[in-house]
C-alpha positions in Angstrom: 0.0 0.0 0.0 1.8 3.1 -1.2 1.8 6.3 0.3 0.0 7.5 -2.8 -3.4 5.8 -1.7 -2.3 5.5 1.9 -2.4 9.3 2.5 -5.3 9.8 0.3 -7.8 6.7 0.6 -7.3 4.3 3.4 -5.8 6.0 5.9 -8.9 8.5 6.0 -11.3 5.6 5.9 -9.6 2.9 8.4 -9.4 5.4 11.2 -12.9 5.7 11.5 -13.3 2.1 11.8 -13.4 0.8 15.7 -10.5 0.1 17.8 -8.0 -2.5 16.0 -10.4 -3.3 13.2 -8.4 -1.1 10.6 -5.2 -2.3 11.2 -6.3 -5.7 10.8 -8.3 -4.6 7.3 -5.3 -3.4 6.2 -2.8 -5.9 7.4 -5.0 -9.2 6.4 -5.7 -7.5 3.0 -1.8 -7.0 2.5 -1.7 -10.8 3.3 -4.0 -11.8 1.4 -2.6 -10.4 -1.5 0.9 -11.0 -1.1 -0.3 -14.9 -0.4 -1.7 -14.9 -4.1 0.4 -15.9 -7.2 1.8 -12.8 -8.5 0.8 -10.9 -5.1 4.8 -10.3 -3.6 4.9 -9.1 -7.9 2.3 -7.3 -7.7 3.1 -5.1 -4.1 6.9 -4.9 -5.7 5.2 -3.0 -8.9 3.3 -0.8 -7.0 5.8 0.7 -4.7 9.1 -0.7 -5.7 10.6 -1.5 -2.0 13.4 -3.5 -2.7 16.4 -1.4 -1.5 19.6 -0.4 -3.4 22.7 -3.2 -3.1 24.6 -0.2 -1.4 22.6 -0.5 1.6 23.9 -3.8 2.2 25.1 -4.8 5.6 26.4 -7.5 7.8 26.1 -7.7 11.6 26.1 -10.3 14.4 26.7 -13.0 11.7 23.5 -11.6 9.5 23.5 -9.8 6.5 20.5 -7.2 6.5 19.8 -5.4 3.1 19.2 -2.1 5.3 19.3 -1.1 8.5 15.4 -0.2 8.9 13.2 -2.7 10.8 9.5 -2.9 11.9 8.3 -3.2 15.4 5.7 -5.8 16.4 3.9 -3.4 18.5 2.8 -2.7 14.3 1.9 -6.3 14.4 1.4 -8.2 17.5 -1.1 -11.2 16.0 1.2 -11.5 12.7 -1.8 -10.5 10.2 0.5 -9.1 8.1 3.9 -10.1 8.4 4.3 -11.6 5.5 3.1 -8.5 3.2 5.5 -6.6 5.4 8.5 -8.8 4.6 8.5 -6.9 1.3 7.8 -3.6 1.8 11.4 -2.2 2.0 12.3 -3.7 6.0 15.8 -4.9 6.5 14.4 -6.9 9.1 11.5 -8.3 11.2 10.4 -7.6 14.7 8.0 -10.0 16.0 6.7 -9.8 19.6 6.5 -9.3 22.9 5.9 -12.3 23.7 4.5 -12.9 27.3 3.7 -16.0 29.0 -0.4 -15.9 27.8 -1.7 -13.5 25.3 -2.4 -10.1 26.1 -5.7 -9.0 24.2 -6.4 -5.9 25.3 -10.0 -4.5 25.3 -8.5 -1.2 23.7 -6.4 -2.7 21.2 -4.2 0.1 19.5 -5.9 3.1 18.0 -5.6 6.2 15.8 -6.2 9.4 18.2 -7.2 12.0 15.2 -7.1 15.0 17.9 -3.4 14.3 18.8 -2.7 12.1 15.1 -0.9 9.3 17.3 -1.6 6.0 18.5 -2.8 5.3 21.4 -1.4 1.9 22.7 -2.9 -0.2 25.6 -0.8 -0.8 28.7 0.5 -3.3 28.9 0.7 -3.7 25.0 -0.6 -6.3 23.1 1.1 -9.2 22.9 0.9 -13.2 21.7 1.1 -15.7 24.5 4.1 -18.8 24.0 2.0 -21.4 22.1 0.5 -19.0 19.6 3.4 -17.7 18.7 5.3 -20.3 17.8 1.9 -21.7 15.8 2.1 -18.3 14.2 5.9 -18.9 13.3 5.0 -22.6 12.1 2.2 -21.3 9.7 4.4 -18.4 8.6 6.6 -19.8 5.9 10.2 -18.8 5.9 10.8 -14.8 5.7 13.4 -13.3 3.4 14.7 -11.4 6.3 15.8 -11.9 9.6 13.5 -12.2 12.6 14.0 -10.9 15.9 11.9 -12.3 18.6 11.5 -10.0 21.5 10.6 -12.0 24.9 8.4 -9.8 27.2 9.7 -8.7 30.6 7.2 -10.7 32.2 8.7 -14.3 31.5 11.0 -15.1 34.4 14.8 -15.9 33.3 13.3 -19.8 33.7 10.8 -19.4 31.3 13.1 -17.8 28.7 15.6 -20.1 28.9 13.4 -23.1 28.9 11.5 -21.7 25.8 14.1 -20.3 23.9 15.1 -23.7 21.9 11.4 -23.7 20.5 11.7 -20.2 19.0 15.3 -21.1 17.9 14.6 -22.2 14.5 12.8 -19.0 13.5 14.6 -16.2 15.3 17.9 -14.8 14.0 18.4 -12.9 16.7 16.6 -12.6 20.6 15.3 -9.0 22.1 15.4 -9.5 26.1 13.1 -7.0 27.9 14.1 -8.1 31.4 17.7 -7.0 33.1 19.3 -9.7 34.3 22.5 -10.7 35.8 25.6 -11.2 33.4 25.0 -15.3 34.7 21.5 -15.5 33.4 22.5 -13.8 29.9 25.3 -16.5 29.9 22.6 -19.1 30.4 21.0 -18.1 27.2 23.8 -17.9 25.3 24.7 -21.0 26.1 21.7 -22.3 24.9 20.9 -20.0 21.9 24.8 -21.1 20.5 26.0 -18.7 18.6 22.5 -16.4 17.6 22.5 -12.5 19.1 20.9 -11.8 22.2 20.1 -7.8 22.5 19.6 -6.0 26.2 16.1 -3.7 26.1 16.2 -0.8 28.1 13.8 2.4 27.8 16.2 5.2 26.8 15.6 7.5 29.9 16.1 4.5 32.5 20.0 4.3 30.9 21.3 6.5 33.0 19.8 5.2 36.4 20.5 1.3 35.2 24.4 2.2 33.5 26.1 0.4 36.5 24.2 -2.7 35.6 24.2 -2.2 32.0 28.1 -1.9 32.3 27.9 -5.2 33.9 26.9 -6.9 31.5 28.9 -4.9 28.7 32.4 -6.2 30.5 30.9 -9.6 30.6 30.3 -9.8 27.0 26.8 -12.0 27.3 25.1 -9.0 25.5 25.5 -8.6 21.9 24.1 -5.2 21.9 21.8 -2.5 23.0 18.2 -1.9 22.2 16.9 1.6 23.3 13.2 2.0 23.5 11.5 4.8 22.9 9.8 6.4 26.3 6.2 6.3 27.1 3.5 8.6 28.2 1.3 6.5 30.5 -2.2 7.3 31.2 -3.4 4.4 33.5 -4.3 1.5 31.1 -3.1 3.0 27.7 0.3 4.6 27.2 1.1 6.5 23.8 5.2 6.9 22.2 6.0 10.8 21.4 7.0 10.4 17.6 9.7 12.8 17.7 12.1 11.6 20.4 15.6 11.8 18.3 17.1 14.5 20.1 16.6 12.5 23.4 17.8 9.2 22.0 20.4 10.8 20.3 21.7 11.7 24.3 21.1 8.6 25.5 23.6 7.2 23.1 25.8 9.9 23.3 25.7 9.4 27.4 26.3 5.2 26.6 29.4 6.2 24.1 30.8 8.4 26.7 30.9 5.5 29.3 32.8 3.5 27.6 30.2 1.4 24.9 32.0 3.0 21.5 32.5 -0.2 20.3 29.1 -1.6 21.5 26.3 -2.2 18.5 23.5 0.4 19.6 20.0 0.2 18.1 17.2 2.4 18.2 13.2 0.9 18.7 10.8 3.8 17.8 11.1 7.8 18.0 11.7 8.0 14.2 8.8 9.8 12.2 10.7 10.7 9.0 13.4 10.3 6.7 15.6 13.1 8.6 15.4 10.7 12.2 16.9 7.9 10.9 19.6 9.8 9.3 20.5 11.9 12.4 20.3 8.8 14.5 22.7 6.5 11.9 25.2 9.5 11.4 25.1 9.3 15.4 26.5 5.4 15.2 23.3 3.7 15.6 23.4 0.0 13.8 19.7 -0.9 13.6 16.1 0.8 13.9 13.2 -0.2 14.6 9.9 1.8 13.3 7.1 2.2 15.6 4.2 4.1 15.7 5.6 6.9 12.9 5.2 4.0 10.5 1.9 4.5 10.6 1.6 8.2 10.5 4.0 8.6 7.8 2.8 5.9 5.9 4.0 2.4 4.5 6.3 4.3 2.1 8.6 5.3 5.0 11.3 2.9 4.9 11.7 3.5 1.4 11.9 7.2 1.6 14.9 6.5 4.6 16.6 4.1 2.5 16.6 6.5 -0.6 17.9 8.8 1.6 20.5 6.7 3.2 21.6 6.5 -0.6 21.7 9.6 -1.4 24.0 11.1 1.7 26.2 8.2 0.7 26.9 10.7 -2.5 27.6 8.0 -4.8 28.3 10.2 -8.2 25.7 10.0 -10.8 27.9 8.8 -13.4 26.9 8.6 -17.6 26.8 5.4 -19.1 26.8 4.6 -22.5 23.7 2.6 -24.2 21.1 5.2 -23.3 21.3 6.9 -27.0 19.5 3.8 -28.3 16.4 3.7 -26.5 16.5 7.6 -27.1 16.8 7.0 -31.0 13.9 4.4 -30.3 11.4 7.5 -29.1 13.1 9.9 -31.3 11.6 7.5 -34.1 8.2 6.7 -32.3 7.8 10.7 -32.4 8.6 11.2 -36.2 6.5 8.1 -37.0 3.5 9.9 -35.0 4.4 13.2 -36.6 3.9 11.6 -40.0 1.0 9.9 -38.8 -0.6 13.1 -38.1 0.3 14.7 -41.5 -1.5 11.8 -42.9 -4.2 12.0 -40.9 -4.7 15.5 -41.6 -4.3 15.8 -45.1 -5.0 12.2 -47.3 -6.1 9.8 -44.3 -6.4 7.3 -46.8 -3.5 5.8 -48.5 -2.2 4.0 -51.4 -2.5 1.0 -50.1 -5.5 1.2 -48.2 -7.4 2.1 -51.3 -5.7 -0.7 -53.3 -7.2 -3.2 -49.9 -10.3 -1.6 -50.4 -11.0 -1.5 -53.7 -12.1 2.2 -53.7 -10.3 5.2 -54.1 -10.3 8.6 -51.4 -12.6 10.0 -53.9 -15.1 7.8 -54.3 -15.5 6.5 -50.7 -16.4 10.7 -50.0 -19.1 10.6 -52.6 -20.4 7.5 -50.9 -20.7 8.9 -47.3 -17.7 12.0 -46.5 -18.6 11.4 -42.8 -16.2 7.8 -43.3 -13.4 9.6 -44.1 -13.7 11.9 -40.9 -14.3 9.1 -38.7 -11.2 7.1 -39.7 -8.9 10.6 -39.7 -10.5 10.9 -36.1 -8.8 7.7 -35.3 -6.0 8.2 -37.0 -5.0 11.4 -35.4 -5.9 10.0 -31.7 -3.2 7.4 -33.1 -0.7 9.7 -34.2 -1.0 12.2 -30.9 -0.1 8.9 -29.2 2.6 7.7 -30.7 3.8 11.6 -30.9 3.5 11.3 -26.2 4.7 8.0 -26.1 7.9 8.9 -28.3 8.3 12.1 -25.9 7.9 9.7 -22.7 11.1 6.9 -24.0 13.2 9.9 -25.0 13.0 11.5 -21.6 13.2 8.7 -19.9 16.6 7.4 -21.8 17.6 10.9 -21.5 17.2 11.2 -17.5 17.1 8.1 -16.1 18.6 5.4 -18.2 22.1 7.6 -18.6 22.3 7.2 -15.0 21.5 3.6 -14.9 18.6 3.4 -12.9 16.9 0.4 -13.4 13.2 1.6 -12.7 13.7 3.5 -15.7 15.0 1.0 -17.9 11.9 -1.8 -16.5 9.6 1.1 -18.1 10.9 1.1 -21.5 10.8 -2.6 -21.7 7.4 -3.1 -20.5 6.2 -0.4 -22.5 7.9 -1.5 -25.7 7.3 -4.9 -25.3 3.4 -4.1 -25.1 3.9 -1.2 -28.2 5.5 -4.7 -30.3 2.9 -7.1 -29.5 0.2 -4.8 -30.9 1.1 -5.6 -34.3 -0.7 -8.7 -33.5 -4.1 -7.1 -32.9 -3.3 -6.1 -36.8 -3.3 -9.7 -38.1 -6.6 -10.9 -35.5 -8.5 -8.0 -37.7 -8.1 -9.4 -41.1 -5.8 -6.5 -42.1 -1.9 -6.3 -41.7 -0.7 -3.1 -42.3 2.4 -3.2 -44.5 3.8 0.3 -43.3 3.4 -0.5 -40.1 5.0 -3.5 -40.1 8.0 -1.8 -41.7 7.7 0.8 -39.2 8.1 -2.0 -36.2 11.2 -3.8 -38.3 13.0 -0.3 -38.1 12.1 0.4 -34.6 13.2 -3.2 -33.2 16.9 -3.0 -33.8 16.9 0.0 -31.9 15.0 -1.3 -28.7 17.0 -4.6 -28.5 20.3 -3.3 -29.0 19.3 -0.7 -26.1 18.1 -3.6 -24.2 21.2 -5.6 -24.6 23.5 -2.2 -23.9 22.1 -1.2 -20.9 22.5 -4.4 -18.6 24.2 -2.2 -16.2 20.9 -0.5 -14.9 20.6 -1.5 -11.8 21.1 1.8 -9.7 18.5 2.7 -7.6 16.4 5.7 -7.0 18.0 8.4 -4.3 15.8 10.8 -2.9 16.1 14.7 -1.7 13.1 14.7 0.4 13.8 14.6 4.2 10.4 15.5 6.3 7.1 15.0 5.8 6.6 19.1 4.6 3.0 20.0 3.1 4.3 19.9 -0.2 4.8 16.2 0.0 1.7 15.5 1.3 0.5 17.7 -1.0 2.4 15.6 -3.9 0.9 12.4 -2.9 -2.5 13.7 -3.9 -0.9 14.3 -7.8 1.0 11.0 -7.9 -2.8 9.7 -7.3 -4.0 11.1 -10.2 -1.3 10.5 -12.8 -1.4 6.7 -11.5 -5.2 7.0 -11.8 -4.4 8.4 -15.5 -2.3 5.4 -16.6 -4.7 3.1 -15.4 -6.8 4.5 -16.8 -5.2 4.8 -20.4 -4.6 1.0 -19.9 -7.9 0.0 -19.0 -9.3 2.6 -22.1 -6.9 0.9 -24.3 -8.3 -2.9 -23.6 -11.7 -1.7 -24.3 -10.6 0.3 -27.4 -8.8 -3.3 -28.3 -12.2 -5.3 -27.4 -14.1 -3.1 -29.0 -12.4 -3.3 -32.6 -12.3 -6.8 -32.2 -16.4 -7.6 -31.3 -18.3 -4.6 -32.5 -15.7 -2.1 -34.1 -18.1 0.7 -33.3 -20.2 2.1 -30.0 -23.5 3.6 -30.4 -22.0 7.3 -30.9 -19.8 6.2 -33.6 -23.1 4.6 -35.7 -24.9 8.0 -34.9 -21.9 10.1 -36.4 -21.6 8.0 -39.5 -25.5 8.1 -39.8 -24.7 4.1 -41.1 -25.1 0.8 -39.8 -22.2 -1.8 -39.7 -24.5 -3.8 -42.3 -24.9 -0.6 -44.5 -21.0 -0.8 -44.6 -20.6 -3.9 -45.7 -22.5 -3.7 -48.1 -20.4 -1.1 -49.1 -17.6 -2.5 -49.1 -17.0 -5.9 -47.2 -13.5 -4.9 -46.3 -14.4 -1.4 -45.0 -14.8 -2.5 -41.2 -11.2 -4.4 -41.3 -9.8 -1.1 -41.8 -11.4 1.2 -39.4 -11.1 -1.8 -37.2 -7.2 -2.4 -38.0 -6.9 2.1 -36.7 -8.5 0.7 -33.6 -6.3 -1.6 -32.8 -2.8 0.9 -33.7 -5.0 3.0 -31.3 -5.7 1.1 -28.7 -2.3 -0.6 -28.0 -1.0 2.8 -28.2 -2.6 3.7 -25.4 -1.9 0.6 -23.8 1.5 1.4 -24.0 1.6 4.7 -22.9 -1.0 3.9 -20.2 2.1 2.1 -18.8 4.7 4.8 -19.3 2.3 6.9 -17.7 2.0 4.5 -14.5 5.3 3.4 -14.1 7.0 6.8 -14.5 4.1 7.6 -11.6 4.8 4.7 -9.0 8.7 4.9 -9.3 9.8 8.1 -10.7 8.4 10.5 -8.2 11.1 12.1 -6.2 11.7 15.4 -4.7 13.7 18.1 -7.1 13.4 15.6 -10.3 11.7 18.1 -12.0 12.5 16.6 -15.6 9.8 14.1 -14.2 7.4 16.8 -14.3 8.6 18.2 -17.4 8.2 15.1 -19.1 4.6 14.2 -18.0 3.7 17.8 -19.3 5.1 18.2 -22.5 4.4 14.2 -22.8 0.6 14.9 -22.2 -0.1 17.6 -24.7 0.1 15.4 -28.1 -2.3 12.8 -26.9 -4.7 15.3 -25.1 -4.7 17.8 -28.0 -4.9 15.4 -30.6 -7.7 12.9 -28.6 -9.7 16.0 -27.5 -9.3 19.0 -30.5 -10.1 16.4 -33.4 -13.0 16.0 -31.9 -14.0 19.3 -32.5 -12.0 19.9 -35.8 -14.3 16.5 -37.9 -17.7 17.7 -35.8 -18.0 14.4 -33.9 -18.3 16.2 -30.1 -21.0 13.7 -28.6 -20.5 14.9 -25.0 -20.4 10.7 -23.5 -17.6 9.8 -26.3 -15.2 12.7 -25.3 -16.4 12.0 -21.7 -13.2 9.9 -20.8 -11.0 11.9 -22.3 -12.1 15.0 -20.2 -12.0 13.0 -17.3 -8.3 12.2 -18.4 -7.5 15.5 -18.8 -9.0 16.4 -15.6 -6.6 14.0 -13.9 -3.5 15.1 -15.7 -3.9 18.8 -15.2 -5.0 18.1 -11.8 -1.9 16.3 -11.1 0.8 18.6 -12.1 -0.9 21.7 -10.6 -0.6 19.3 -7.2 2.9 18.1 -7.7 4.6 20.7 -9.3 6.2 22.1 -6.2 7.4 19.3 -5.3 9.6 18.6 -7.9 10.9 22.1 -8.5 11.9 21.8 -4.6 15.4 21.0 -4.2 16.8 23.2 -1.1 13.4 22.4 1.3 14.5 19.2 2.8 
């Protein structure tokens, strides 16, 4: 669930539902989806998580692909672990886990007033046996699991159950303080997994004699500070913004002698700019907590971007890009001819020689024909014209730089473009110059293909807070992902269309002919207005995806050649789709509905995200 429809759909609607009853909508729906075939696909195409290589880590024995974690106060039962294994976490966080389960009768809630959650206290928690039949059902994560054991288990308990959770914990969070002998008992028993001290931050520097302990010892492997707690008899709520706090408490921990101690960090991190403060400060690991929820399930992948880019890795030029940008350069001039066509003969040489019936004599039959198929024709060309625009920019921006979102675009979008021509042959006519066209064009797009195996940077990002203008962005993302579904879904019923019917009822009423009036005609006349559909239609397929992909993974603070290229990419298709319309007289107000509702969306959606991506300095 991107922050896209987070922010603007579910969010709104889930906190109005009782008590815990959105989360588990939301957490059981992720599950559900990311259980079906295609599902963990399907979440990576909407919000491409996975993190950069660069991010890479290795600690305690375990290699993490980033240092951000979830909490299990996020997800106590386990409802939707499993979506949340791919949502851009370096690692897992399951628990407390007490002695019997802990169902509170205020599970956690959204406060609106205060926009936090409210937690019960104590909080919510699985009891020993259904945890581990949570851990059997789960099947094996891609990350590693930390199993935090609540403070309420007596060092007995922990001990004796700690061989049970063995097999599915990388790593063991102990809430309790113990003596450096109990932690040795563990150890012995855990081998050689990590086994982390809990400690609220502000009871550091009453507990640091004990905590220095166990330090000189060696039974701990590291430090887990918790964020503190407002209590209010039986519920208790985290302040979000605690970084300056934590940052003292390990400051106070370095000072006394725990330098070379691994310290991580459970809660007080809102946005992007608390996990960066906190890592630059030494911290190994973090754990999100309650800001995952206010920020949205987009946050760890806006820290690691981040991460990346104050790593400062140079944006260096590689060769390969020219090709794919030679591939749009031709798209355009292919739509540019297109349109001259369109706009001058419509009918061609060999259309009339298919037909039977020259330009001339099909306007003395009905002129309104010739209209209709030029409306097509230039819809077609307006296309191409956008779609051309949208490989060239991309090459241009993205694919120099190797990012491999980018470079996924152009192939799906190509791919879909080339398989078009097969619509052509299911309509019983194949269109010579635009099978020459494709030859041309397919050199280009596989030698870029085969050239630019090296994409496989990932996206940085400028954007540090969660300022108005982001959340402001979020609502124009929405709309231009909106728009390319929608292009996709209006170029599947374009498709279906031309292949059942050829015409809707508005089309009849412009032509002032029936389909059987036609053919009688001329028997081949519907193969040819059915044959522009088809060019149409997986057109817009194809650009539908541009549209959407450049949407869900190209939308980052201060790119504004993103914005650039939706803009001048929209005006072809939108001018063309809408205007010749109005140039042939065919201005039925339901058949140019859709396209006003496009053009709502795509005007809408750069007026809202404009800022954004002109915003480099605001962090």
């Amino acid at each position: 669930m991107p922050d896209w429809s987070y922010h603007t759909i579910f969010k709104p609607l889930v906190s109005r539902l009782p008590n815990a009853v959105g989360r588990e909508f939301i957490h059981r729906g992720m599950n559900i989806v990311s259980s079906l075939p295609g599902g963990t696909a399907f979440i990576e195409f909407l919000g491409h998580m996975t993190p950069s290589p660069a991010l890479k880590k290795n600690l305690f024995g375990l290699t993490f692909s980033n240092p951000i974690g979830l909490s299990g106060k996020i997800d106590p039962f386990l409802s939707g672990t499993k979506a949340f294994s791919h949502l851009g976490f370096g690692f897992i966080e399951i628990g407390p886990i007490t002695r019997t389960p802990n169902q509170s009768e205020n599970p956690a809630r959204f406060s609106k007033n205060k926009d936090e959650i409210i937690f019960p206290n104590p909080l919510e928690s699985m009891g020993i046996e259904q945890a581990l039949q949570r851990l059997q059902a789960l099947k094996p994560l891609n990350k590693p699991i930390f199993i935090r054991l609540g403070q309420e288990l007596s060092v007995e308990e922990t001990i004796s159950i700690l061989p049970s959770f063995s097999p599915y914990g990388a790593a063991f969070i102990i809430e309790k303080m113990y003596e450096s002998e109990k932690f040795y008992a563990m150890k012995r028993v855990m081998k050689s997994k990590p086994i982390f001290l809990s400690i609220q931050q502000s009871s550091v520097y009453h507990d640091l004699p004990l905590i220095q302990k166990l330090k000189e010892s060696g039974c701990i492997d590291g430090i887990f500070l918790e964020e503190r707690p407002e209590i209010v008899e039986k519920e208790q709520s985290f302040p979000v913004k605690q970084t300056t706090e934590l940052i003292q408490t390990v400051k106070y921990l370095k000072s006394n002698g725990f330098d070379h101690v691994p310290l991580m960090i459970s809660g007080g991190v809102l946005e992007p700019e608390d996990a960066l403060t906190l890592i630059s400060e030494g911290v190994k690991l973090i754990l999100l907590t309650n800001g995952y929820v206010l920020s949205g399930p987009g946050l760890p992948k806006r820290i690691n971007e981040a991460i990346e880019d104050q790593l400062g890795i140079l944006q260096e030029k590689r060769s390969g890009w020219i090709w794919y940008w030679l591939f749009g350069l031709l798209i355009t001039l292919g739509g540019l001819i297109a349109l001259f066509f369109s706009m001058t003969f419509v009918i061609l040489p060999y259309d009339e020689a298919f037909l039977g019936l020259t330009r001339e004599e099909l306007i003395v039959i009905n002129p309104t024909i010739i209209y209709f198929m030029a409306h097509d024709r230039m819809t077609l060309a307006g296309t191409m014209i956008s779609g051309g625009v949208l490989y060239m920019q991309l090459a241009r921006h993205a694919v120099m730089f190797g990012y491999h979102w980018a470079r996924k675009a152009i192939h799906l979008g190509g791919t879909v473009g080339f398989l078009g021509i097969l619509l052509f042959i299911a309509y019983g006519y194949f269109d010579w110059l635009h099978a020459i066209f494709w030859i041309v064009l397919l050199p280009f797009f596989m030698i870029g293909r085969r050239k630019t195996n090296y994409s496989n940077r990932s996206p940085i990002s400028k954007n540090r807070t969660n300022h108005p203008t982001w959340k402001k962005s979020l609502w124009g993302q929405l709309c231009f992902v909106v728009l390319g579904f929608s292009f996709i879904i209006g170029g599947l019923v374009i498709s279906f269309i031309g292949a059942t019917n050829v015409f809707v009822p508005t089309d009849i009423g412009f032509i002032c002919m029936t389909p059987d009036q036609l053919n009688d005609v001329n028997g081949r006349l519907i193969s040819l207005i059915a044959h522009d559909r088809a060019g149409f239609g997986s057109a817009l397929i194809s650009v539908g995806l541009l549209v959407l992909m450049i949407s869900l993974w190209g939308f980052h603070q201060g790119e504004k050649w993103v914005w650039k290229t939706l803009l001048i990419g929209g005006i072809p298709a939108f001018v063309s789709g809408i205007v010749t319309h109005f140039i042939i007289g065919y201005t039925t107000f339901i058949h140019i509905l859709p396209a006003y509702f496009a053009l709502f969306l795509y005007v809408t959606g750069l007026i809202l995200s404009r800022s954004f991506f002109f915003e480099t300095n605001r962090k």
